[in-house]
C-alpha positions in Angstrom: 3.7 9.4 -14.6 3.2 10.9 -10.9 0.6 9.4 -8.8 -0.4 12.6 -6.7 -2.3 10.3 -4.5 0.1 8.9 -2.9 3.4 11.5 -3.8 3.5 13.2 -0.4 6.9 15.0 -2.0 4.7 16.4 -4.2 2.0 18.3 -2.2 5.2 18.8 0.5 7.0 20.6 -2.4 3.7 22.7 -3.3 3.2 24.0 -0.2 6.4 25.4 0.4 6.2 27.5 -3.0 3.3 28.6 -2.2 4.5 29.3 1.4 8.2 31.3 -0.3 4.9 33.2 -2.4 3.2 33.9 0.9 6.1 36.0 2.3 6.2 37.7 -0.9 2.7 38.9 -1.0 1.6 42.2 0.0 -2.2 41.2 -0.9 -3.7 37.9 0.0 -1.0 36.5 2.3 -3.4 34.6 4.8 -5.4 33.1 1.6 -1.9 32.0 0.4 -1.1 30.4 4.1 -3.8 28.7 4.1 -3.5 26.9 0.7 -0.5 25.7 2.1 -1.7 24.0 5.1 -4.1 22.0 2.3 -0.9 21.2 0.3 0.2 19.9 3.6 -2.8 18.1 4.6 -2.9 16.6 1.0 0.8 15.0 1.5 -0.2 13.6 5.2 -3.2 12.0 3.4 -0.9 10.8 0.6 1.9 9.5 2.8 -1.1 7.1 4.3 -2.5 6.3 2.0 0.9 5.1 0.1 1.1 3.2 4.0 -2.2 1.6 2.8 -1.5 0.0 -0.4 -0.5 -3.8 -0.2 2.3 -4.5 -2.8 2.3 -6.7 -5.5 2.5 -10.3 -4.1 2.6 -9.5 -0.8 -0.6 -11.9 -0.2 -1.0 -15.3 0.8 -3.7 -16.7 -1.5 -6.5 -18.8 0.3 -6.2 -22.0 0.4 -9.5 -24.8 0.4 -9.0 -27.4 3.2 -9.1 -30.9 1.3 
């Protein structure tokens, strides 16, 4: 399964369908524009957060001082 949070590809993908649909439209091009630039603000968001998560055992684990 696809985890749109952090698929940039995704959103990327979406916004330039909807941006091919855009230069199609006769009605409702600028609406259609602008749900692109959200696509595209969606995959910037997704690429950092993807930046943000720590992988698997990439940690140290504390250690007490004895």
């Amino acid at each position: 399964m696809t985890d749109f949070l952090t698929n940039a590809d995704h959103w990327r993908k979406r916004a330039e369908l909807t941006r091919a649909l855009a230069a199609n439209a006769v009605k409702d091009q600028g609406r259609l524009l602008k749900v692109a630039e959200e696509y595209d603000r969606l995959a910037a968001h997704a690429e950092r957060r993807r930046s943000a998560m720590v992988p698997a055992g990439s940690y140290a684990s504390a250690s007490r001082p004895e």
